[in-house]
KOLVEX-512415 format. One record per residue (C-alpha): y, z, x; residue in one letter. Coordinates in nm, 3 decimals, padded with zeros to 5 digits, always signed. Layout:
{py=Y | pz=Z | px=X | aa=A}
...
END
This chain:
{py=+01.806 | pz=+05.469 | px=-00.394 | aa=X}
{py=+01.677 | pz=+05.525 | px=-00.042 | aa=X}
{py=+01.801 | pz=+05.359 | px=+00.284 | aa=X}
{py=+01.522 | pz=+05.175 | px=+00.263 | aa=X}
{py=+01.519 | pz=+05.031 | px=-00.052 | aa=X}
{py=+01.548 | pz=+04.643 | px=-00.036 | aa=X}
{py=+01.748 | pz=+04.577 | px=-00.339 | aa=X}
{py=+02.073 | pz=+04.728 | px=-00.473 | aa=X}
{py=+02.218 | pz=+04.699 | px=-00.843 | aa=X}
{py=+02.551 | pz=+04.599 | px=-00.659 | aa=X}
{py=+02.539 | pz=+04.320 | px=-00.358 | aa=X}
{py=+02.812 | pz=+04.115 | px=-00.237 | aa=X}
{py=+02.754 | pz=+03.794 | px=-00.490 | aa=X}
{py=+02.853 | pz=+04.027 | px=-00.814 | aa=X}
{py=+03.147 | pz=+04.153 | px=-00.622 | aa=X}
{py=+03.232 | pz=+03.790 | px=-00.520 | aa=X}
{py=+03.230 | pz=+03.758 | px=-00.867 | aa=X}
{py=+03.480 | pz=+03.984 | px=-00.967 | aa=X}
{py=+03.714 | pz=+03.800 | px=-00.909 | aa=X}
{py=+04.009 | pz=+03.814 | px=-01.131 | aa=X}
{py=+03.856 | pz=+04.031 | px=-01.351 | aa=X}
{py=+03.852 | pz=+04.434 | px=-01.394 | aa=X}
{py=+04.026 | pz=+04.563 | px=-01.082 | aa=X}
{py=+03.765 | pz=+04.651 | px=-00.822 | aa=X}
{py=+03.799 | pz=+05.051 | px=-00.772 | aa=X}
{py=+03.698 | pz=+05.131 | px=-00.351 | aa=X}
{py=+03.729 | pz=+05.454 | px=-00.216 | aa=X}
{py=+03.578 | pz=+05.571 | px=+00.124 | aa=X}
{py=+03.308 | pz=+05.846 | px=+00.153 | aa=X}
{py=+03.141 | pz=+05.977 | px=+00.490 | aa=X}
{py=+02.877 | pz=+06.238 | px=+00.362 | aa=X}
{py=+02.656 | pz=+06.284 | px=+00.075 | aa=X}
{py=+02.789 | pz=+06.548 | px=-00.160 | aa=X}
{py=+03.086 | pz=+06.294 | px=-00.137 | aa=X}
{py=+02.940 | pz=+05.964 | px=-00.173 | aa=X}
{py=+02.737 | pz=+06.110 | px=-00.488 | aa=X}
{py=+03.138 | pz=+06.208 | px=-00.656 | aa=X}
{py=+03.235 | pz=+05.843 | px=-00.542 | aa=X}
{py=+02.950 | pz=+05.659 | px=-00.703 | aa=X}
{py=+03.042 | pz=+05.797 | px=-01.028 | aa=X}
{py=+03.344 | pz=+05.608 | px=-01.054 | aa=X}
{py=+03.382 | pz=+05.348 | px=-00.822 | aa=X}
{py=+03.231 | pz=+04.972 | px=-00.738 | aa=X}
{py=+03.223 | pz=+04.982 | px=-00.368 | aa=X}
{py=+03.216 | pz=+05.320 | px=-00.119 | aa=X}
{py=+03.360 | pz=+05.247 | px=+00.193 | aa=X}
{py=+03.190 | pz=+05.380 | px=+00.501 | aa=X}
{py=+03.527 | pz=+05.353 | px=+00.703 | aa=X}
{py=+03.581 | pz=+05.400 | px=+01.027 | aa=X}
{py=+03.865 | pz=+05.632 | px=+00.987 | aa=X}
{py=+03.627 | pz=+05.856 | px=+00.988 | aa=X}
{py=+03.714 | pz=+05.937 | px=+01.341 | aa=X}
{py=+04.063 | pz=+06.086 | px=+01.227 | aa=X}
{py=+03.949 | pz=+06.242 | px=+00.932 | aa=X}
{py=+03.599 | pz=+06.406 | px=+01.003 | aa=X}
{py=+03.664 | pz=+06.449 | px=+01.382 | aa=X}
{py=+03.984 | pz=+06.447 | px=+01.459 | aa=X}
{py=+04.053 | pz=+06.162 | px=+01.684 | aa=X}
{py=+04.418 | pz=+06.059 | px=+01.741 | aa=X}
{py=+04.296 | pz=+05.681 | px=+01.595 | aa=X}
{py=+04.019 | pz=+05.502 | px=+01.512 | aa=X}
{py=+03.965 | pz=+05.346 | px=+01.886 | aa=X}
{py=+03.748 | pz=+05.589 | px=+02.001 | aa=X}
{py=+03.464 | pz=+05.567 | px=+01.698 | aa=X}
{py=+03.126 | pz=+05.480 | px=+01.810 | aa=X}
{py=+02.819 | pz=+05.284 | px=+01.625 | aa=X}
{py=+02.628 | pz=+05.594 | px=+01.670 | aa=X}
{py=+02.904 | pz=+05.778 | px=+01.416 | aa=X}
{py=+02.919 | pz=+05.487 | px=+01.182 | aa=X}
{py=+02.524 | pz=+05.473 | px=+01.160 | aa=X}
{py=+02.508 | pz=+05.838 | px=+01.155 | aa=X}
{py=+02.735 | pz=+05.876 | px=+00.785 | aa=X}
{py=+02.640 | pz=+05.533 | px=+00.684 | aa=X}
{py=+02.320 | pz=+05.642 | px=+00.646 | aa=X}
{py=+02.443 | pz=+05.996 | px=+00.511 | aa=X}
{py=+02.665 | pz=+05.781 | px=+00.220 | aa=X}
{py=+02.361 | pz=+05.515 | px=+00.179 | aa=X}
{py=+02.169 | pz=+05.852 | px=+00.052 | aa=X}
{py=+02.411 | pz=+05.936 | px=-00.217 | aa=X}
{py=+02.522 | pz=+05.593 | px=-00.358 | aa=X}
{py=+02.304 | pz=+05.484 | px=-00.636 | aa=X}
{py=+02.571 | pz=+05.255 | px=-00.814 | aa=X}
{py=+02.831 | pz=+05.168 | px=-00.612 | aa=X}
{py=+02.823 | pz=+04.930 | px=-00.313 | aa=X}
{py=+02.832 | pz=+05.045 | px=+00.056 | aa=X}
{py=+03.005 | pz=+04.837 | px=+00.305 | aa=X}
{py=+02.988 | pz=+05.054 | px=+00.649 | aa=X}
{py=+03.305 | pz=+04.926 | px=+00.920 | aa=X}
{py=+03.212 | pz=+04.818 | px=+01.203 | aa=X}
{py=+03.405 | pz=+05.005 | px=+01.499 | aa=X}
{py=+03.572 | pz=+04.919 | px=+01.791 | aa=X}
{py=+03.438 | pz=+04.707 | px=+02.057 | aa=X}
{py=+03.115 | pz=+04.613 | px=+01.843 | aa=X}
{py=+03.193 | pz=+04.275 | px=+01.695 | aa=X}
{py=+03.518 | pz=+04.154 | px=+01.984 | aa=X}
{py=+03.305 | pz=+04.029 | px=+02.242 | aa=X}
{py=+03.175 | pz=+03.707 | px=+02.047 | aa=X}
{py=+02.916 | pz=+03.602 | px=+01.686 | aa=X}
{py=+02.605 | pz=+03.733 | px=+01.938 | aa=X}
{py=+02.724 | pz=+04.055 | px=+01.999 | aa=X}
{py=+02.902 | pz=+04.090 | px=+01.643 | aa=X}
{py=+02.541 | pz=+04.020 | px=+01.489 | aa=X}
{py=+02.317 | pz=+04.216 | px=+01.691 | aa=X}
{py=+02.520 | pz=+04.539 | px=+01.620 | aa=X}
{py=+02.573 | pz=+04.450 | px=+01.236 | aa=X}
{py=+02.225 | pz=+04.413 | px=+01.205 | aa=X}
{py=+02.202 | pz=+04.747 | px=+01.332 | aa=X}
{py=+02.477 | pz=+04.892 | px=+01.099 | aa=X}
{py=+02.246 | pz=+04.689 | px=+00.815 | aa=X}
{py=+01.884 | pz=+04.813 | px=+00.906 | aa=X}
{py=+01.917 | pz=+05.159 | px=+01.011 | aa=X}
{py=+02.154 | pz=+05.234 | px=+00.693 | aa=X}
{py=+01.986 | pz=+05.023 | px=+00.448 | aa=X}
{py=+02.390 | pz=+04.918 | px=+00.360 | aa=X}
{py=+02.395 | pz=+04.546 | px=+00.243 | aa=X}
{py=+02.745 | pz=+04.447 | px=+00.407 | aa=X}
{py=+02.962 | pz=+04.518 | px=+00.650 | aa=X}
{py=+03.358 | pz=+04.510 | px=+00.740 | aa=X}
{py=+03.535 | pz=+04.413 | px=+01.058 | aa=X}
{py=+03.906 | pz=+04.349 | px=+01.087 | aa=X}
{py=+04.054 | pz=+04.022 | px=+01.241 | aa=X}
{py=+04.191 | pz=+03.702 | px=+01.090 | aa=X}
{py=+04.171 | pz=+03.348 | px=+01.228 | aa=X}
{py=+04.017 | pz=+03.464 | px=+01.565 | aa=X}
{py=+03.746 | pz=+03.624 | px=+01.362 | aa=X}
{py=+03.674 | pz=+03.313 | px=+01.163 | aa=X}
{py=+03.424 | pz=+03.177 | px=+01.395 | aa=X}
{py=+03.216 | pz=+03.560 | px=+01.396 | aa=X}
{py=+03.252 | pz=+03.613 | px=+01.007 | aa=X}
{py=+03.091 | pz=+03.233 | px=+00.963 | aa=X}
{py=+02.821 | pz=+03.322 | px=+01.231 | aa=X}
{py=+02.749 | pz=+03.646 | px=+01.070 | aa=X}
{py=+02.708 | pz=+03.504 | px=+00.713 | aa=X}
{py=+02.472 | pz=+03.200 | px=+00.832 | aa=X}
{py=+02.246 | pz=+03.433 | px=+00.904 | aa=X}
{py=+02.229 | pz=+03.716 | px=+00.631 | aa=X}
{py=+02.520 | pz=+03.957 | px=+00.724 | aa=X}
{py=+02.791 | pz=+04.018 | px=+00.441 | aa=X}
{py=+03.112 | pz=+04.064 | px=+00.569 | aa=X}
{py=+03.411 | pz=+04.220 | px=+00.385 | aa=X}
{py=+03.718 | pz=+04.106 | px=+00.615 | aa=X}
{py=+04.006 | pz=+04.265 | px=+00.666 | aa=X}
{py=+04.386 | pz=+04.152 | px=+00.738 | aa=X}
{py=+04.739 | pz=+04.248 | px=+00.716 | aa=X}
{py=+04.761 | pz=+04.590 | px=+00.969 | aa=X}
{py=+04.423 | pz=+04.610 | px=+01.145 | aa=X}
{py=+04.408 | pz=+04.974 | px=+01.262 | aa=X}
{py=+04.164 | pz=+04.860 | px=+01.576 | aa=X}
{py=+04.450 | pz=+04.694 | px=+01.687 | aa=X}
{py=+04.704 | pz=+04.940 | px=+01.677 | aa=X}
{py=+04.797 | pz=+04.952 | px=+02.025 | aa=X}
{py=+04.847 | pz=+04.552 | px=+02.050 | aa=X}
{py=+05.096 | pz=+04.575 | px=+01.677 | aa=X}
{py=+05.339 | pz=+04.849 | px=+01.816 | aa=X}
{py=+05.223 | pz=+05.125 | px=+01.581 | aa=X}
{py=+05.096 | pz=+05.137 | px=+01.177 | aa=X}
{py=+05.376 | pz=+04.892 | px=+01.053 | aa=X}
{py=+05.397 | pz=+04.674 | px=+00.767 | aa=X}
{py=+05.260 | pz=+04.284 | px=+00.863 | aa=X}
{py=+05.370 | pz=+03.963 | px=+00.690 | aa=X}
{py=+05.704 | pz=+04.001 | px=+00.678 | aa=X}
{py=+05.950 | pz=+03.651 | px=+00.741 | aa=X}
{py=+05.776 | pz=+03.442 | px=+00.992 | aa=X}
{py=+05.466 | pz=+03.704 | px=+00.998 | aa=X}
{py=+05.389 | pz=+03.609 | px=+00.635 | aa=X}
{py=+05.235 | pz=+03.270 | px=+00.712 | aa=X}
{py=+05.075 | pz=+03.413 | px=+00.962 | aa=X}
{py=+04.868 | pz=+03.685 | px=+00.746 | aa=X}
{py=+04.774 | pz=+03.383 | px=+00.459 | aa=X}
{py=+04.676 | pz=+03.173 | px=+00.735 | aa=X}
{py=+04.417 | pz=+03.477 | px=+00.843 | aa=X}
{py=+04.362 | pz=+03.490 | px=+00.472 | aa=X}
{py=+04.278 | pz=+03.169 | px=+00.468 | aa=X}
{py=+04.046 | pz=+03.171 | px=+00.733 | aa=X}
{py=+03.872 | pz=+03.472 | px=+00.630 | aa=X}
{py=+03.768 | pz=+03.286 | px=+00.306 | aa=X}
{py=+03.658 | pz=+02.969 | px=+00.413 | aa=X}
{py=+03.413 | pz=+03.108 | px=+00.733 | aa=X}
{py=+03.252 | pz=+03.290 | px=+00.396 | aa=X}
{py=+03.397 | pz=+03.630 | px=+00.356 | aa=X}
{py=+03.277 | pz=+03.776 | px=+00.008 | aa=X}
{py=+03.613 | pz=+03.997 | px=-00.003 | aa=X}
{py=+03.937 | pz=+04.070 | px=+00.177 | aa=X}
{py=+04.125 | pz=+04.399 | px=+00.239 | aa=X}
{py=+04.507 | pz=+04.341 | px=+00.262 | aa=X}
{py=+04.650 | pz=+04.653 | px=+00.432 | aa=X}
{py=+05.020 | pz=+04.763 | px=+00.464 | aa=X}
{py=+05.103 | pz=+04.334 | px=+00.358 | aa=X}
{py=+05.408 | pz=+04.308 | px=+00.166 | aa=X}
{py=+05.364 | pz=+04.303 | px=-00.219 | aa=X}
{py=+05.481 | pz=+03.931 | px=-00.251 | aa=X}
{py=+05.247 | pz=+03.821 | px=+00.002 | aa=X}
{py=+04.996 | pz=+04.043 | px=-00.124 | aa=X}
{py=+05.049 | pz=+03.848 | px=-00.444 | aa=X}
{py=+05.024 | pz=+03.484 | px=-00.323 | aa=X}
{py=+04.727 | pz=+03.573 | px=-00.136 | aa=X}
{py=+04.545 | pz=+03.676 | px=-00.385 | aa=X}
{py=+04.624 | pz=+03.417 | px=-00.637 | aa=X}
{py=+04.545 | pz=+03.179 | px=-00.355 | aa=X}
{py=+04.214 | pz=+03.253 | px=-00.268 | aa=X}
{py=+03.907 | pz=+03.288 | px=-00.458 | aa=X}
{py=+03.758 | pz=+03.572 | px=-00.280 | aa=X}
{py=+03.897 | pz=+03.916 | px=-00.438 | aa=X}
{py=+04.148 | pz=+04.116 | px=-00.220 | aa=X}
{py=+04.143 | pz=+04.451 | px=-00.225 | aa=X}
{py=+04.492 | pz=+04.609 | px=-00.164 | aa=X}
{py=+04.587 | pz=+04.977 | px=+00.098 | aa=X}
{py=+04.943 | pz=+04.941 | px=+00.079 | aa=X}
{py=+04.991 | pz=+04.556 | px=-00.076 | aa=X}
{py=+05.057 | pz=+04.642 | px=-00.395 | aa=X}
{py=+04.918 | pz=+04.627 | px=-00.761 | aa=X}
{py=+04.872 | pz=+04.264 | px=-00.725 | aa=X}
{py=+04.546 | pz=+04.190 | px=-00.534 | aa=X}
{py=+04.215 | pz=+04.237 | px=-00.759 | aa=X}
{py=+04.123 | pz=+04.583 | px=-00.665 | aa=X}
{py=+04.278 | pz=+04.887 | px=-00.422 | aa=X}
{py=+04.087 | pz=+05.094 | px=-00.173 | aa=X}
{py=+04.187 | pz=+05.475 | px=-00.052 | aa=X}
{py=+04.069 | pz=+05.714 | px=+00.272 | aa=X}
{py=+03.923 | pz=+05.970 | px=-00.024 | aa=X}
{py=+04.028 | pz=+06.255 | px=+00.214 | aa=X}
{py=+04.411 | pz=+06.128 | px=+00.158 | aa=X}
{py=+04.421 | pz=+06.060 | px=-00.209 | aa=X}
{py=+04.226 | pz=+06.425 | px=-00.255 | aa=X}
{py=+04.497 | pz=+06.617 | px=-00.006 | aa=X}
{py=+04.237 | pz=+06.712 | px=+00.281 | aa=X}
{py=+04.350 | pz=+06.504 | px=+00.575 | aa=X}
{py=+04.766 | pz=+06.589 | px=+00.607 | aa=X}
{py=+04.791 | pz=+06.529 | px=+00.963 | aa=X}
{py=+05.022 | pz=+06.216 | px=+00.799 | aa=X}
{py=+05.092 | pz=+06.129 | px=+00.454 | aa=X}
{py=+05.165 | pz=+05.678 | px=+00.457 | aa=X}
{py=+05.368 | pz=+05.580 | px=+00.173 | aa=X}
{py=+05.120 | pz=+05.422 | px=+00.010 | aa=X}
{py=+04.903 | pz=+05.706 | px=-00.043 | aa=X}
{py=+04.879 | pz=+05.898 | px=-00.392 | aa=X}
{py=+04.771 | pz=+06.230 | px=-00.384 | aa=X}
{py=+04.557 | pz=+06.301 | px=-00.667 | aa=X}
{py=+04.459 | pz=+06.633 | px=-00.610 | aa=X}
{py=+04.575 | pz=+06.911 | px=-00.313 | aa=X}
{py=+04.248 | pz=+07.005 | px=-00.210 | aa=X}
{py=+04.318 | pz=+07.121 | px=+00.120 | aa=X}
{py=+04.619 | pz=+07.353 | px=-00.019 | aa=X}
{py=+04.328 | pz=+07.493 | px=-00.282 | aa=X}
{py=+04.089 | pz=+07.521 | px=+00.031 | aa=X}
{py=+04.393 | pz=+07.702 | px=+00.264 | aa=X}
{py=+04.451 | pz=+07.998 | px=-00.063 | aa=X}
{py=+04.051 | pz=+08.037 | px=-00.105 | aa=X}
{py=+03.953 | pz=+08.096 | px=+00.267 | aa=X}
{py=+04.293 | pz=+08.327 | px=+00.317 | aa=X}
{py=+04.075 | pz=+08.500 | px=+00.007 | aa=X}
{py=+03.774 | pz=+08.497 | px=+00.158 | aa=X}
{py=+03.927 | pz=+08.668 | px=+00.490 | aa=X}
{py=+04.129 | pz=+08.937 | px=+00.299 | aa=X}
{py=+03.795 | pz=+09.041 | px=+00.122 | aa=X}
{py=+03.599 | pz=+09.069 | px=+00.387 | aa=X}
{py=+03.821 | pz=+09.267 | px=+00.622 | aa=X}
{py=+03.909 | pz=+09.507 | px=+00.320 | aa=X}
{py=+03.514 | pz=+09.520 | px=+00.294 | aa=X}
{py=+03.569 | pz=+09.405 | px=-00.102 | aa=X}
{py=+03.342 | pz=+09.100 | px=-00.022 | aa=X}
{py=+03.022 | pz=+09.151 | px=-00.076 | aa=X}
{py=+03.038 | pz=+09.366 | px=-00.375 | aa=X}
{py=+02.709 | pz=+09.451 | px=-00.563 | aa=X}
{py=+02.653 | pz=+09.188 | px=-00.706 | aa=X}
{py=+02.646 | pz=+08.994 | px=-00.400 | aa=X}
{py=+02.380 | pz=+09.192 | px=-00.237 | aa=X}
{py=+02.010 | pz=+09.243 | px=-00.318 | aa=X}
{py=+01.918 | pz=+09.644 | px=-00.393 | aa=X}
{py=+01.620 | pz=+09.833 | px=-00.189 | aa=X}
{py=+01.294 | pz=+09.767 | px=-00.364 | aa=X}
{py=+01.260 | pz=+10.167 | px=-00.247 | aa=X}
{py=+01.519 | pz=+10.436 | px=-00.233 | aa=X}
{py=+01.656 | pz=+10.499 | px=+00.093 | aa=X}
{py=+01.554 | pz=+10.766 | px=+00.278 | aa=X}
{py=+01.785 | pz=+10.993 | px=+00.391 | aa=X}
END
């Protein structure tokens, strides 16, 4: 399906809809090659924008621009035939107030051909999400440890526990009502995790909140061992890709300086003999 194609076989309504059912399986992707793996086995592909840690190596997610997200959005949009794409909107894109929030989702939306969108925030987002869904733009919310705001939580703790716990399933809360289609609960205690989810009618999809909420999202580059600048504790790793990546291009190196690599059948014979 092209980034131009009008209609998807997954939109927001059927994952609405999930609900309760089959745990929603989310994983992000910010190329091609990887979106098309993705697809294969998951409901939703995450355009995140933690893409500015793991593709380019920014200290945090602050400094990721609309031109990156649009840039792999559209990259992802190319490869994902089944699964949904929801593409983050970053940092300083959405803040300033519902105007600003929909003129650069509708952005995200056009020039991708993604049909949704997440931003983070609870009840001070409430007014934006509502704005944004009046008028056409899906929005998968996002609660619990809000990376954007990392500098304003003291650092990538846990949030909602003792008195922060009402806090998070009032932002829950809000999220749902101003018409949120899904919620991601990151780093949230599993008991509050829990109630959440039972509580609202919206699915939750859980980084860090435990088996509880109806479905679980990963950065793919953590759960397949590529990105090891930190390993959180909720993170599986299903694979050690960049371990397997370290051994083949030490290979690679030792083959070419011993002049083993190319060998014949690497290399394309003279049509002629050479002259001597």
């Amino acid at each position: 399906m092209s980034a131009t194609s009008p209609v998807r076989p997954v939109l927001p309504p059927d994952i609405r809809a999930r609900k309760g059912s089959e745990p929603l399986v989310v994983l992000t992707a910010y190329s091609t090659p990887v979106a098309r793996l993705v697809d294969a086995h998951c409901d939703i592909v995450l355009v995140g924008d933690s893409v500015g840690m793991v593709i380019h190596g920014l200290p945090s997610t602050l400094g990721v621009t609309m031109e990156m997200m649009i840039l792999h959005g559209k990259a992802v949009v190319r490869g994902a035939q089944k699964a949904m794409p929801v593409i983050d909107m970053p940092f300083g894109s959405y803040e300033e107030g519902p105007q600003q929030a929909f003129r650069n989702a509708a952005r995200l939306m056009s020039e991708t051909g993604a049909p949704a969108v997440k931003l983070e925030g609870g009840q001070h987002m409430a007014e934006t999400i509502a704005f944004l869904t009046a008028r056409g733009v899906p929005v998968m919310a996002h609660v619990g440890l809000t990376p954007q705001s990392v500098n304003t939580l003291g650092g990538y703790k846990v949030v909602g526990r003792a008195e922060e716990a009402e806090k998070v399933m009032a932002d829950a809360r809000a999220v749902e009502a101003a018409g949120a289609f899904s919620v991601v609960l990151e780093k949230v205690p599993e008991g509050l995790a829990a109630r959440i989810t039972q509580e609202l009618t919206i699915p939750t999809i859980g980084i860090g909140a435990g088996v509880r909420c109806d479905g679980q999202v990963l950065v793919v580059d953590d759960m397949l061992g590529l990105f090891t600048e930190f390993r959180p504790k909720f993170v599986k790793r299903y694979a050690e890709l960049g371990k397997a990546a370290d051994e083949a291009i030490a290979a690679y190196a030792a083959e070419v300086r011993s002049r083993a690599f190319p060998a014949a059948e690497h290399s394309f014979p003279d049509v002629l003999p050479v002259k001597k």
